[in-house]
N, C-alpha and C positions, 0 to 999 in steps of 0.2 A: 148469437145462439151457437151458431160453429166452432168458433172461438170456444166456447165454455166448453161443449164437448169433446173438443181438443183438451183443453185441459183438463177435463176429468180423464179420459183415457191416457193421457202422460204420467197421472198421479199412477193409476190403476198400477199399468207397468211398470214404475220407480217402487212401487210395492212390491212387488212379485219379489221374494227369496231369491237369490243368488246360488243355483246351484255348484256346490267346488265339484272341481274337477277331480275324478277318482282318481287314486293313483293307481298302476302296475304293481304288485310284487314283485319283488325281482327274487331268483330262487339262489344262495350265493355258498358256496362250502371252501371248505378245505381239505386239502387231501393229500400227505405225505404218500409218495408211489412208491417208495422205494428204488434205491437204485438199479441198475440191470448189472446182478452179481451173477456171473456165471456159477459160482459155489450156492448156487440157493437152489440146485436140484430143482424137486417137483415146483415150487414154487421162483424158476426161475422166469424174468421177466417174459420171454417169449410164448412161458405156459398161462400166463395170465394177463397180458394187453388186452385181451377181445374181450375178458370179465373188464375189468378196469372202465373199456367206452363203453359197455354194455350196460355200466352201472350208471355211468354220467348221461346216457342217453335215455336208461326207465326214469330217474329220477328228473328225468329234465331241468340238468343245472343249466343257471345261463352264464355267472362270473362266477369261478372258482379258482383260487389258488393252490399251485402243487410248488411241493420240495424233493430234494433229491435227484427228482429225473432228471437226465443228461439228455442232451440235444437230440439223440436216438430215441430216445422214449416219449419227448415231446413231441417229435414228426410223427411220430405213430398215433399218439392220442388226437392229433390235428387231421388222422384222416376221417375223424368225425368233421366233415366240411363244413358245418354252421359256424364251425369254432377257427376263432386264430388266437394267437397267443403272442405273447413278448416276457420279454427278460433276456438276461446274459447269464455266462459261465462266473461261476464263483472264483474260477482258478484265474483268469485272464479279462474278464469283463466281456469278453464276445462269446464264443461258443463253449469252449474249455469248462469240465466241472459239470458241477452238479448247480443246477438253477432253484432258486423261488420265482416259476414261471408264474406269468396270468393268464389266463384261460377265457376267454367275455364271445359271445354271441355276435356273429358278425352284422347282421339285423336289427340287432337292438340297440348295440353300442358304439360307441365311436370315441376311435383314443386321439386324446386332444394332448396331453404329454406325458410324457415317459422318462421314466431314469432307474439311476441303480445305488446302491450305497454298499459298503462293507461292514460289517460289525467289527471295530477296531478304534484304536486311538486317530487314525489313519483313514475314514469313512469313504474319500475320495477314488481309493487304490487298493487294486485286490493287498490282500494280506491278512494274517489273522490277529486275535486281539484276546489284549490282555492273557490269562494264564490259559486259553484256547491251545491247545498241543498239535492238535490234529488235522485241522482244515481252516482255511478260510468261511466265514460265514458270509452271507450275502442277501440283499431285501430289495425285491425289485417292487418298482410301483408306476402306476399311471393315472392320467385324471380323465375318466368319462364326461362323454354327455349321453343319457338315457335321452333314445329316437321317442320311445314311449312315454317317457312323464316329461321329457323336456328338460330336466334337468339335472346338473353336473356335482360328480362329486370325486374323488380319491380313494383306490385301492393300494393297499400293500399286502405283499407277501414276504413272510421270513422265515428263516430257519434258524433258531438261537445252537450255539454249541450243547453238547451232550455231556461234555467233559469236564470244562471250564465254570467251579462253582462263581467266581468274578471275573469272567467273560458273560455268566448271563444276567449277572447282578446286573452288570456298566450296560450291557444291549437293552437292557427295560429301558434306562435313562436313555440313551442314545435315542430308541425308539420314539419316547416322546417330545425330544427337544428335536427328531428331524421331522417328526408329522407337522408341528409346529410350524416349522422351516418351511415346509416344503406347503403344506395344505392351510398353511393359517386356520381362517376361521370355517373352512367350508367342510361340506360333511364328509365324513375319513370312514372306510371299511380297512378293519388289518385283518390279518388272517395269516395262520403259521401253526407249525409246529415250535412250540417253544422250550421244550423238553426241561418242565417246569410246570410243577402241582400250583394249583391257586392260593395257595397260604405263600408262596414264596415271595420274598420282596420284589423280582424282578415282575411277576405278576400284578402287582399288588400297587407297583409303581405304574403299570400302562394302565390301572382302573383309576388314577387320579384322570387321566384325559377322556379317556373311552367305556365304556360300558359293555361287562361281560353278556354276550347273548346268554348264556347259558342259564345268566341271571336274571334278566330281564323282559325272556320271552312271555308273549302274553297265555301260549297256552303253556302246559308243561313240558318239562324237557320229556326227548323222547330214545327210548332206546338205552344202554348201559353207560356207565359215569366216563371209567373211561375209556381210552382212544389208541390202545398200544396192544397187539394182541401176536408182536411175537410171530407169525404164522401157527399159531398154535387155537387148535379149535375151542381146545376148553381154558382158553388163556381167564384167570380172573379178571380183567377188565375195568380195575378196580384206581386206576390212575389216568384221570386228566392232563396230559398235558399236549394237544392239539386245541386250537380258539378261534371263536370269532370275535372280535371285536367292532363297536358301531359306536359312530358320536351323532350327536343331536345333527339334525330330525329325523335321523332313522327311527323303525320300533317294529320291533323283531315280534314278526305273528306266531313262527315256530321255530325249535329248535329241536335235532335229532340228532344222534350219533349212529350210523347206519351200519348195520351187519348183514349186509347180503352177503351171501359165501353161496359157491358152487359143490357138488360132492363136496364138502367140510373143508372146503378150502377156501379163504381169504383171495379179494384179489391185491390187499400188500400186507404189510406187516398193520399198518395203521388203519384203523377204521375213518371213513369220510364224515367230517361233522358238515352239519347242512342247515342253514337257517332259510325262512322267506323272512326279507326284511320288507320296508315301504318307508316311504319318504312324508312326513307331515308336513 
């Protein structure tokens, strides 16, 4: 008799649904800062830092990618103290230059490895590439493990040339034969200023691997198209080219492009795109 009821009660429980485990949203943007131009007058860096964390602190990002900012503008952002960051100088690979820094929550996340690459024929070593005139480009990245859901995946951050129409052709390609390289088959966040409309082939070539959030969010996108606003308050706003990008099993809940401005001022020239993604 014990016996039986042993085993009706083993049944019982082998029946019970299997609750999954919820995941976190993780809250993830991009954010070209701008560099710290002394010739940018009212909108020079020092008049707009405390909007800058002010924004990343209402908005409660947790991994965000910035461009531009030089090693000064990143210690300043990081006196927001939940946050640390990594990446190197474009000019030199350590400090030097302007970075595609990462930005991640020191709570939640945790950097398992890191690296850097160059946009050039040359990826290993600062330099620039192809018909690029101006600067070295540069895409720093690192592999998480979320404290919260337990599991690991791949951020990058880049900044394509502005100049260079085949320097940003070759950077698409480049892009995804080093996600490839570098993240194999595991889940990849990229995220950048690509300075490039989404009809462009270099675009068009990173949605062979990755999936535009902007495309793919579940609710609708939120906010103006596009992400370049000039410091200018009534800038049209009418060109895309800042992204997120997410490969399987991400799935992006929302997507915005955010204009908070203080007295009619921006705090950079670029507007912050901002998705929550989650992991299936």
């Amino acid at each position: 008799m014990r016996f039986a009821i042993f085993c009706l009660l083993s049944a019982l429980l082998m029946a019970q649904p299997i609750v999954a485990q919820k995941m976190e949203p993780i809250t993830v943007a991009s954010y070209n800062l701008r560099y710290k131009n002394k010739n940018d007058g009212v909108n020079a860096w020092d008049n707009r830092k405390e909007n800058v964390k002010a924004l990343v602190r209402f908005h409660e990002f947790e991994l965000f990618g910035t461009q531009e900012a030089l090693r000064e503008q990143l210690n300043d952002v990081a006196e927001l103290q939940d946050f640390a960051f990594i990446g190197a100088g474009r000019d030199d690979g350590k400090e030097a230059g302007e970075h595609s820094a990462i930005f991640y929550k020191k709570d939640r996340f945790k950097v398992l490895q890191s690296g850097n690459f160059w946009l050039s024929e040359t990826p290993d070593k600062p330099g620039k590439g192809w018909d690029a005139t101006c600067c070295n480009r540069i895409c720093s990245w690192a592999k998480f493990n979320d404290l919260k859901n337990k599991k690991e995946f791949y951020f990058f951050s880049v900044h394509f040339d502005h100049q260079g129409v085949e320097a940003r052709r070759q950077s698409g390609k480049l892009m995804v034969s080093k996600i490839k390289e570098i993240a194999k088959n595991e889940p990849v966040i990229l995220a950048g200023d690509f300075n490039s409309t989404p009809e462009t082939e270099q675009i068009q070539t990173i949605k062979t691997l990755l999936s535009d959030a902007h495309d793919v969010t579940t609710t609708p996108p939120y906010g103006p198209e596009g992400t370049f606003n000039s410091f200018k308050f009534d800038a049209p706003m009418d060109k895309r080219i800042d992204y997120i990008f997410v490969s399987k099993p991400f799935r992006v809940l929302k997507y915005g492009v955010l204009t908070d401005a203080k007295e009619q001022r921006y705090p950079s020239d670029h507007q912050p795109v901002m998705t929550k993604v989650v992991m299936n």
